[in-house]
N, C-alpha and C positions, 0 to 999 in steps of 0.2 A: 491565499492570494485572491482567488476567485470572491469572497466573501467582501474583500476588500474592494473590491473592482463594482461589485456590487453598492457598495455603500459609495462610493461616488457617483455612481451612476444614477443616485437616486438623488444625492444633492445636485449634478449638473445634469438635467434630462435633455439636453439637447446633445447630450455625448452617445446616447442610448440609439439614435437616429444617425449617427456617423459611421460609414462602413467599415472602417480601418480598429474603430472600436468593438463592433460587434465580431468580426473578424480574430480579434485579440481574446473576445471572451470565447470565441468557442475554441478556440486554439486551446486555451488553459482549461473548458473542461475538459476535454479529448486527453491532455495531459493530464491530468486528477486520473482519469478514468483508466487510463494508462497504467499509472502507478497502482490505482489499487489490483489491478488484471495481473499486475506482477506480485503484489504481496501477497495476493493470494494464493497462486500458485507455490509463491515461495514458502508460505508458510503449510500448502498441501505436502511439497515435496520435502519439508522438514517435518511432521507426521510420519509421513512414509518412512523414510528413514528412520525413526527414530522405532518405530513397529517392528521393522527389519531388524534393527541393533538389539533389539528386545526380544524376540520370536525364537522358542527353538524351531530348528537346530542352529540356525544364524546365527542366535545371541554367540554361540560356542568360538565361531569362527571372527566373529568380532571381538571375542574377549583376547582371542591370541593375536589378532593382530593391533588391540588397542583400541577401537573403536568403542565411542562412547556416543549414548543421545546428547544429543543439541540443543542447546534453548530454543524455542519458538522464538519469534518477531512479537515486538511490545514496545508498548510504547506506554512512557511514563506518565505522562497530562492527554490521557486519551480522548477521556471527556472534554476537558478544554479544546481541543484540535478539532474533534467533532460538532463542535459548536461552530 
């Protein structure tokens, strides 16, 4: 989104001087920035977990109650998004 926002603001430069625009752009990075402060955490606390499920003596206590590792967070066209 931001990348996007970006490429207009390069064809219209008079948008880039508008407050309500520059306003709109930091809003959406704070939110990017947002999102990744959560995936990462997310995907610390699936690690964790997944060490635990794995660790004796845990793994023992996990196996009788069913607990299994989790897939990590992924994403399919990574490189594309990162761009």
């Amino acid at each position: 989104a931001l990348s996007r926002l970006m490429a207009v603001s390069e064809r219209y430069p008079e948008l880039k001087s508008d407050a309500l625009f520059q306003d709109l752009q930091a809003q959406l990075e704070g939110t990017e920035n947002r999102i990744a402060v959560a995936r990462n955490r997310y995907i610390q606390e699936v690690q964790s977990y997944n060490t635990t499920v794995r660790q004796f003596p845990t793994n023992i206590t996990a196996k009788v109650f069913g607990l299994d590792a989790k897939p990590n967070f992924t994403v399919a066209n990574e490189d594309a998004i990162s761009t």
